[in-house]
KOLROVEX-820659 format. One line per field, with one value per residue: residue number from 1; residue in three letters; z, x, y of N, C-alpha, C in turn. Coordinates in Angstrom, 1 decimal, padded with zeros to 4 digits, always signed. Example, Ala and Ser with C-alpha at 12.3 -4.5 7.8 and 13.67 -1.06 7.14 Angstrom:
2
num: [1	2];
residuo: [ALA	SER];
nZ: [+007.8	+007.1];
nX: [+013.2	+012.8];
nY: [-005.7	-002.2];
caZ: [+007.8	+007.1];
caX: [+012.3	+013.7];
caY: [-004.5	-001.1];
cZ: [+007.8	+007.9];
cX: [+013.2	+012.9];
cY: [-003.3	+000.0];
END
This chain:
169
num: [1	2	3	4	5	6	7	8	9	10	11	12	13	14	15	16	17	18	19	20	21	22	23	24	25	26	27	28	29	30	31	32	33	34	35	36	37	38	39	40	41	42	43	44	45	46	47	48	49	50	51	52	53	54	55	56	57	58	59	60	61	62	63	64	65	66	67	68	69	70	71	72	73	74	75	76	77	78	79	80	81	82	83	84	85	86	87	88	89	90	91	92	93	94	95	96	97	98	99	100	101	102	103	104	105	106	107	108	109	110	111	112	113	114	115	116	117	118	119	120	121	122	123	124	125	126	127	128	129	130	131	132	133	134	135	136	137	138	139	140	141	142	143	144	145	146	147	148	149	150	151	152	153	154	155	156	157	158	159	160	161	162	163	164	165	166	167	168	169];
residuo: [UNK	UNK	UNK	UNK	UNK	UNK	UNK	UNK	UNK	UNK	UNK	UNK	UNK	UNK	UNK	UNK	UNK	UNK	UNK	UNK	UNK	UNK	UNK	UNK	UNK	UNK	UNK	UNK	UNK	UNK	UNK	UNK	UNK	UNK	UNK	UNK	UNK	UNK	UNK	UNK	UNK	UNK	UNK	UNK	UNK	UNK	UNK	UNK	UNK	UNK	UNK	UNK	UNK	UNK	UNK	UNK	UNK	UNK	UNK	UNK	UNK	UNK	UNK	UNK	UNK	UNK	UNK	UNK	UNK	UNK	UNK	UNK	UNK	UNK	UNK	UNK	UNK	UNK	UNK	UNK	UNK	UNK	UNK	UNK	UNK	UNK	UNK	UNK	UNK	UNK	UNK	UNK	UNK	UNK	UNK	UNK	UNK	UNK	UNK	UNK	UNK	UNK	UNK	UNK	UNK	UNK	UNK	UNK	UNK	UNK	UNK	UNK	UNK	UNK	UNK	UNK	UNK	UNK	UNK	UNK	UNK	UNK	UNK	UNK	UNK	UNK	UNK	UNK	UNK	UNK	UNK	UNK	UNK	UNK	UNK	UNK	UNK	UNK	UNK	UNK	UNK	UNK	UNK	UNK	UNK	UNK	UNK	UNK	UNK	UNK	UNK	UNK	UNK	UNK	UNK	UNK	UNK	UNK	UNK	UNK	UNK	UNK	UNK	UNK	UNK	UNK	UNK	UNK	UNK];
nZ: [+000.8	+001.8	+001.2	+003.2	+003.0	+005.2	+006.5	+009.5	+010.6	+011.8	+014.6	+013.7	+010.6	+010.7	+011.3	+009.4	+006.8	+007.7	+007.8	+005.7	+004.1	+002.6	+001.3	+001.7	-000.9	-002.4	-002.1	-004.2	-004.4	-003.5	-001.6	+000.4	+000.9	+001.9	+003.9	+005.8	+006.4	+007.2	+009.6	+011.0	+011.5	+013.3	+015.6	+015.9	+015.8	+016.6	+018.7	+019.3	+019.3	+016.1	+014.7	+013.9	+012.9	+012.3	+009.9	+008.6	+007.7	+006.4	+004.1	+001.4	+000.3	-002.9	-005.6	-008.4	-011.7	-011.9	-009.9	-010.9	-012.0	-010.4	-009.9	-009.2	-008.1	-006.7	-007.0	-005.3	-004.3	-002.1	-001.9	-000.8	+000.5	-001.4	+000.2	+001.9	+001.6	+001.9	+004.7	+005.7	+005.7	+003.5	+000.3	-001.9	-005.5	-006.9	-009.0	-010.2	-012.1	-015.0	-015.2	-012.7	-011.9	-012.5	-011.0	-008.5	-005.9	-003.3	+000.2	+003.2	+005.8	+009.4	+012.9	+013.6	+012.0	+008.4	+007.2	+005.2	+002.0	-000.7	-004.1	-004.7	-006.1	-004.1	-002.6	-003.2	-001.2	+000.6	+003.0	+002.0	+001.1	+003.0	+005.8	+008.8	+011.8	+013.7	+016.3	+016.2	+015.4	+016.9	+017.5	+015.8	+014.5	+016.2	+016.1	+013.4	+013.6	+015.3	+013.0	+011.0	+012.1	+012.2	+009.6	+008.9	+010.1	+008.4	+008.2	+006.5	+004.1	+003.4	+004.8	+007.5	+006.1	+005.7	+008.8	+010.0	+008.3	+009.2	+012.0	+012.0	+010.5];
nX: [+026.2	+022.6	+020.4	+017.2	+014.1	+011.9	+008.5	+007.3	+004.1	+001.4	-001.3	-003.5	-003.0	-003.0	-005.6	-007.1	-006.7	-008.1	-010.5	-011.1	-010.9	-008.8	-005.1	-002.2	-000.7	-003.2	-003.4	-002.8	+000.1	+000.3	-002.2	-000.6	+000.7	-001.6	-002.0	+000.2	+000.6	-001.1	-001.4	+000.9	+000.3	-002.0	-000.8	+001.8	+000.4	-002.1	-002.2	-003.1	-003.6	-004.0	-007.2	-009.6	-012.2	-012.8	-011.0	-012.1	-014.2	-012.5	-011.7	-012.3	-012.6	-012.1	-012.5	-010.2	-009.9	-012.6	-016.0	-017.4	-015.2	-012.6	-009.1	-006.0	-003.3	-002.7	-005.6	-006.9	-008.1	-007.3	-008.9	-009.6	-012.3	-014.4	-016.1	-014.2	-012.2	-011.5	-011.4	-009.0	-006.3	-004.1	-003.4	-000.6	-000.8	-000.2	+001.6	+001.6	+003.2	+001.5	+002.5	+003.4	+002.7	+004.9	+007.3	+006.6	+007.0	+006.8	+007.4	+009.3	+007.7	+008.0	+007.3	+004.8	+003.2	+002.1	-001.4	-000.7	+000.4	-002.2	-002.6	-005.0	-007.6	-009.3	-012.7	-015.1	-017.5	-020.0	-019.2	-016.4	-017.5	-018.6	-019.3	-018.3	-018.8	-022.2	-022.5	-019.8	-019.9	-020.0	-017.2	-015.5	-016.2	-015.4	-012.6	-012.3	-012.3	-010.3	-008.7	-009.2	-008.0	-005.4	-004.7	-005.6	-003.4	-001.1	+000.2	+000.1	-000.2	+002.2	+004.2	+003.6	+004.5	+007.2	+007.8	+007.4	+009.6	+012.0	+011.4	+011.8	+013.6];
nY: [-011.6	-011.4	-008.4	-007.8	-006.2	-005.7	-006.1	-004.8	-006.2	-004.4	-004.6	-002.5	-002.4	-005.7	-005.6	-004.1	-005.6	-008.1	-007.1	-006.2	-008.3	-008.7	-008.8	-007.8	-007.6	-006.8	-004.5	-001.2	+000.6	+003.4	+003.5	+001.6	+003.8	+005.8	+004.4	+004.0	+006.8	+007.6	+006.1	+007.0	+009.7	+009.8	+008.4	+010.7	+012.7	+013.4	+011.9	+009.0	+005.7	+004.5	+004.7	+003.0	+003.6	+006.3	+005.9	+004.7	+006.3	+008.3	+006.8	+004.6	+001.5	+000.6	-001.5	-003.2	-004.2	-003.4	-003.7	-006.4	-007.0	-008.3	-008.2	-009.5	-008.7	-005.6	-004.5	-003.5	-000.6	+002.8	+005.5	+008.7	+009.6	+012.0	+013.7	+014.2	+015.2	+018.0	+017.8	+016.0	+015.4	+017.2	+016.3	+015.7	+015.5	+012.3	+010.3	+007.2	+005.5	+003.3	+000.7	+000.0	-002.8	-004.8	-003.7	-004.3	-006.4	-009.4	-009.5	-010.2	-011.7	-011.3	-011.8	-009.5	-011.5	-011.2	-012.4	-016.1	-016.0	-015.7	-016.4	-015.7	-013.3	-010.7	-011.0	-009.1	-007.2	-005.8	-004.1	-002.5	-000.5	+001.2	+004.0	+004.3	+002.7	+002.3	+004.3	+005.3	+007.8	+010.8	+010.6	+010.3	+012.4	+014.3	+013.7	+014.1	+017.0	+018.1	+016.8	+018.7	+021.3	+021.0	+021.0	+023.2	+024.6	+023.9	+021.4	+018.9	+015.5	+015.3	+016.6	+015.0	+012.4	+013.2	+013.6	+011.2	+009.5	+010.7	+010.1	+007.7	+006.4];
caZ: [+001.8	+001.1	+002.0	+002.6	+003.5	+006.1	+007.2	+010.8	+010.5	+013.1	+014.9	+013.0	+009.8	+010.5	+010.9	+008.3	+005.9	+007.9	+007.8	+004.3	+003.3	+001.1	+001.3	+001.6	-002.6	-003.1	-001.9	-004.8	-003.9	-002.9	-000.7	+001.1	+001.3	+002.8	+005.8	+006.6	+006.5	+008.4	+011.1	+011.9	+011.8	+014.2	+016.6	+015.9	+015.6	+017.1	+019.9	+020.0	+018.3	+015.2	+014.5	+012.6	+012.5	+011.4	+008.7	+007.4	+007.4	+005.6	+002.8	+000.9	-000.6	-004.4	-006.3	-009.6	-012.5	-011.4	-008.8	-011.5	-012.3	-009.6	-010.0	-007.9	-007.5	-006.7	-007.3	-003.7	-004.3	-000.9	-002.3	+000.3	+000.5	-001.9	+000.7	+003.4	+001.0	+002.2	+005.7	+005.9	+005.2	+001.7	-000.5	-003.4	-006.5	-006.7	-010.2	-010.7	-013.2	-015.1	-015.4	-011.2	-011.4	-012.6	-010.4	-007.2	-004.9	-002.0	+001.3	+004.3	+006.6	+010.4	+013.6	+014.0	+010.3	+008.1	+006.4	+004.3	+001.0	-001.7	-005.3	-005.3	-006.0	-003.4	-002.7	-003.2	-000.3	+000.8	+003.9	+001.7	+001.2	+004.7	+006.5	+009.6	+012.4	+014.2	+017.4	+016.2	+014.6	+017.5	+018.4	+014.8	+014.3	+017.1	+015.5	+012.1	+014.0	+015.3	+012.1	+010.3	+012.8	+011.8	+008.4	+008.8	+010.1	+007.4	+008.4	+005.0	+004.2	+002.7	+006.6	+008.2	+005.8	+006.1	+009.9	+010.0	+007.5	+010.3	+013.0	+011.5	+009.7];
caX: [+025.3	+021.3	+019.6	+015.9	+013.3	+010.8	+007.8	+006.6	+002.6	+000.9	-002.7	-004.2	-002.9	-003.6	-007.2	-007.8	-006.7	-009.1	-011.7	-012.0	-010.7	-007.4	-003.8	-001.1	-000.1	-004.0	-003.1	-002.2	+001.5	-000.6	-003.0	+000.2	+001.4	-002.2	-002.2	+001.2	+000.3	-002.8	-001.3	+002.0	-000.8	-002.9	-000.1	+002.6	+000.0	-003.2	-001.5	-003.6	-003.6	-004.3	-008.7	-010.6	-014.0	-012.1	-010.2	-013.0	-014.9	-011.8	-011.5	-013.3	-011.4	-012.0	-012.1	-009.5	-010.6	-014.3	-016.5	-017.0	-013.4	-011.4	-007.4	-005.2	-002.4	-002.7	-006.5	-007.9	-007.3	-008.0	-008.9	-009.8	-014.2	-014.8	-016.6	-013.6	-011.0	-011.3	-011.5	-008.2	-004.9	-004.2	-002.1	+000.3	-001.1	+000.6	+001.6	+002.1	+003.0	+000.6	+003.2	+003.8	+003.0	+005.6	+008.6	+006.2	+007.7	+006.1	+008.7	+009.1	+006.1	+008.4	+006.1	+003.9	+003.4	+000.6	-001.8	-000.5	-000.1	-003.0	-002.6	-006.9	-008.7	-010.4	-013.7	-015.6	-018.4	-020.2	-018.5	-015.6	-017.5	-018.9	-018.0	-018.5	-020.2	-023.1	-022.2	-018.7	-020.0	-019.4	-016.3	-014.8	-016.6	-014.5	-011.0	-012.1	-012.3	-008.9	-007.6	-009.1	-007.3	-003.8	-004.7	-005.4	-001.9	-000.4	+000.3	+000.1	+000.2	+003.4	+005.0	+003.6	+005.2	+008.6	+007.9	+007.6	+011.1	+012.7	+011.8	+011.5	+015.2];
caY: [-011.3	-010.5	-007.8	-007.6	-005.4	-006.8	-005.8	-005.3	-006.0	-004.0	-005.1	-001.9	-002.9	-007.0	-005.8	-003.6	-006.7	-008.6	-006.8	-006.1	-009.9	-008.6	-009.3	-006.3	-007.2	-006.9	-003.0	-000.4	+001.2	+004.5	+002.6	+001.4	+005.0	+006.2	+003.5	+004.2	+008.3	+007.7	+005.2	+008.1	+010.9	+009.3	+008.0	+011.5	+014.4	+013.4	+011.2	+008.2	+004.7	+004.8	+004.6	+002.4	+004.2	+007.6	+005.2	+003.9	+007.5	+008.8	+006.2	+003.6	+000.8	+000.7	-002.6	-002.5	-002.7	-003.3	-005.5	-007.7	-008.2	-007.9	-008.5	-010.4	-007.8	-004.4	-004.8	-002.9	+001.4	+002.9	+006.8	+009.5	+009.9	+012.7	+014.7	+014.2	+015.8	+019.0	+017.7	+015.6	+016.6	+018.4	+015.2	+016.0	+014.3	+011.5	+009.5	+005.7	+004.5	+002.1	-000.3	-000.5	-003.9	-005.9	-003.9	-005.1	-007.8	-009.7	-009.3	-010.8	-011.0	-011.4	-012.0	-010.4	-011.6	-011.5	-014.2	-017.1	-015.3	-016.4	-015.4	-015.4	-011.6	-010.7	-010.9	-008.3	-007.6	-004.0	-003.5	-002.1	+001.5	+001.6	+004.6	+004.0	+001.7	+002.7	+004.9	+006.2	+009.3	+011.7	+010.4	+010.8	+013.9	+015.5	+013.3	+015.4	+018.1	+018.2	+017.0	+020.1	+022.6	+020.8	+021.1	+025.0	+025.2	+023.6	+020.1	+017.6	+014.6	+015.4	+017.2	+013.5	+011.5	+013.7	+013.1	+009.8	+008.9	+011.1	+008.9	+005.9	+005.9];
cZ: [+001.2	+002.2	+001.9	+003.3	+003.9	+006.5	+008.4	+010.1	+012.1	+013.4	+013.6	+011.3	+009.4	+010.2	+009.8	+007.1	+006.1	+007.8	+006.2	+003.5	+002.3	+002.0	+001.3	+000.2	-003.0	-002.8	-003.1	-003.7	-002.9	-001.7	+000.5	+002.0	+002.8	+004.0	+006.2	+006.7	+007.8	+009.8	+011.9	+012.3	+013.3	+015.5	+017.0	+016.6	+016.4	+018.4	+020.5	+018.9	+017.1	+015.1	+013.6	+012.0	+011.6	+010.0	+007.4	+006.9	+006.0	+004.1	+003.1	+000.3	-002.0	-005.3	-007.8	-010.3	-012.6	-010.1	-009.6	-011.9	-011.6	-009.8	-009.2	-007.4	-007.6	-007.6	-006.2	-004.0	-002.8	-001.2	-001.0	-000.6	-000.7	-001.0	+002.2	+002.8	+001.4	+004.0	+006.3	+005.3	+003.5	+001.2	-001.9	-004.2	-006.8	-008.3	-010.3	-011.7	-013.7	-015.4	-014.1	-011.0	-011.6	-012.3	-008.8	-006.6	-003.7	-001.1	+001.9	+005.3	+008.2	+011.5	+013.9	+012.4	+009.4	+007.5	+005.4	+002.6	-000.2	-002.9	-005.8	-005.0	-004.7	-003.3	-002.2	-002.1	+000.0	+002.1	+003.1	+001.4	+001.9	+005.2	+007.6	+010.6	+013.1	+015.9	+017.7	+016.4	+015.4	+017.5	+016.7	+014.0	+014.4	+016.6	+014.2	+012.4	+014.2	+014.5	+011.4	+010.6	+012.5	+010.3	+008.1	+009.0	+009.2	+007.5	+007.3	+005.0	+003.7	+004.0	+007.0	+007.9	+005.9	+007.7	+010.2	+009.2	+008.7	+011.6	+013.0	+011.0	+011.0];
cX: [+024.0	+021.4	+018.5	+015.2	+011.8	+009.5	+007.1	+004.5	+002.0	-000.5	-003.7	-004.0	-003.0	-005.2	-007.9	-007.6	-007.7	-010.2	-012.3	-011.2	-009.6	-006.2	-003.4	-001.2	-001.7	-004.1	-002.3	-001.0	+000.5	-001.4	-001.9	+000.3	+000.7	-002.5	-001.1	+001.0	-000.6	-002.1	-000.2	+001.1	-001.4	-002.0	+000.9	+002.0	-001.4	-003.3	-002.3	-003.5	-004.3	-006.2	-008.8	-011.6	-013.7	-011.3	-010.9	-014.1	-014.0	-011.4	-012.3	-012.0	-012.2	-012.0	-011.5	-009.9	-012.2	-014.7	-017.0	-015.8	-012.4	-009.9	-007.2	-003.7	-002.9	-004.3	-007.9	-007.0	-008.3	-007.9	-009.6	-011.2	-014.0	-015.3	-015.3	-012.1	-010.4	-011.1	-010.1	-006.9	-004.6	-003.0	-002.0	-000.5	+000.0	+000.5	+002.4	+002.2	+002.5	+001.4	+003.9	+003.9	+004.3	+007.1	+007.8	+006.7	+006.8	+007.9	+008.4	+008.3	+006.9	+007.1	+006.2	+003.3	+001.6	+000.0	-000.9	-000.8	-001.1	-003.0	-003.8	-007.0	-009.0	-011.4	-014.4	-016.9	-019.0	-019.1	-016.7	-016.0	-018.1	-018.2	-017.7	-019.4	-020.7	-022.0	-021.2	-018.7	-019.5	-017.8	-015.5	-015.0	-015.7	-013.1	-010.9	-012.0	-011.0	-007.7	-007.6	-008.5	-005.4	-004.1	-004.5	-003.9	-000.7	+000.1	-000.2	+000.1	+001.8	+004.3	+004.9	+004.5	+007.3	+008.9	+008.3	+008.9	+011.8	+012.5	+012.3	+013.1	+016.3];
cY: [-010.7	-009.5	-008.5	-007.0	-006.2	-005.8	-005.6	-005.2	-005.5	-004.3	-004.2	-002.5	-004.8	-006.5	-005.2	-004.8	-007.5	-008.1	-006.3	-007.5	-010.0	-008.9	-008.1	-006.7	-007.7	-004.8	-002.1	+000.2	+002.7	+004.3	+002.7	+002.9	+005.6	+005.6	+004.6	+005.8	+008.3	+006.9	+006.7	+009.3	+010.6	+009.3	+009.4	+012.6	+014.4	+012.8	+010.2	+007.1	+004.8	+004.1	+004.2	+002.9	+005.1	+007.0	+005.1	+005.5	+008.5	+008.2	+005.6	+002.6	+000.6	-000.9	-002.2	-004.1	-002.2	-004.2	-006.2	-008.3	-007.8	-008.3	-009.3	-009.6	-006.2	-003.6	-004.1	-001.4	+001.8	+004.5	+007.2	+009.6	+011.2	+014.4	+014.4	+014.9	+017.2	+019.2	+017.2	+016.1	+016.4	+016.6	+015.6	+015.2	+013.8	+010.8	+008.1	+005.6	+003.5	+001.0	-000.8	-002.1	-005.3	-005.1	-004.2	-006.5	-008.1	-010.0	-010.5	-010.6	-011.8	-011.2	-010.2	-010.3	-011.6	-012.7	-014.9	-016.4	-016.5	-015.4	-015.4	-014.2	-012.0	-010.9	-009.8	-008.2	-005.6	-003.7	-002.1	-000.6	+001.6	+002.7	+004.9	+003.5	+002.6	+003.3	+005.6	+007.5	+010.1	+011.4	+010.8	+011.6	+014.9	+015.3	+014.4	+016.8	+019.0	+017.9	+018.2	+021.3	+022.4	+020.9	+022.5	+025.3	+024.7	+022.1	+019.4	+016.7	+014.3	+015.9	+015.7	+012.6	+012.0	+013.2	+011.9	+009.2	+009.4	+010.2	+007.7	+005.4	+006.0];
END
């Protein structure tokens, strides 16, 4: 008998691929971590579908090892803004190992599935350190607002992700 571990792709997660032109295995392991943080945050603690505008205000995506030489695996780092660090929830330093890439596997992508995988880099374009479109600002002003008051009370990215295994398993 196999196993195997599947993927559900969700709208938020189809579009943020689309919108910045990558593949899930053009996503560092960490990357992964911070969607899936950010989508249970959004939906557990804040109690609304998970935000784009606020996504994009809270990270940047990263091209690896430069934007002249982009990779083809694990080639897109999605680090938290610099100036939103103290704004979003507190995260453990985290350590990969520089040799992640070669225990990475591509899964199964079940409806609602994502693109046709392509083993081309990405392409690199500006939208990828954008940090928000025109007219959001208030609106994920007030989302930062209400994340900073769960942060005061101790709420982590490290409580969310405990949360979330608890539901989720």
């Amino acid at each position: 008998m196999k196993h195997r571990l599947a993927l559900p792709a969700s709208d938020f997660l189809q579009g943020l691929l689309y919108y910045y032109g990558i593949q899930i295995h053009h996503l560092t392991p960490e990357s992964v971590l911070h969607i899936t943080i950010f989508v249970h945050f959004c939906e557990a603690f804040l109690g609304i579908k998970p935000h784009f505008e606020l996504f994009r205000s809270l990270y940047t995506l990263t091209p690896l090892p430069s934007t002249q030489e982009i990779g083809r695996i694990g080639c897109a780092n999605l680090p938290l803004r610099p100036d939103m660090v103290n704004k979003y929830l507190e995260w453990p330093a985290i350590h990969v190992s520089l040799e992640w890439k070669k225990d990475w596997f591509y899964i199964g992508s079940p409806s609602p599935s994502l693109p046709k995988f392509s083993a081309k880099p990405p392409v690199y374009f500006h939208e990828w350190i954008l940090k928000n479109g025109p007219g959001s600002e208030d609106q994920v002003e007030e989302l930062l607002g209400f994340t900073f008051s769960l942060r005061e009370i101790r709420v982590t990215a490290t409580s969310v992700h405990f949360n979330w295994v608890m539901r989720r398993v």
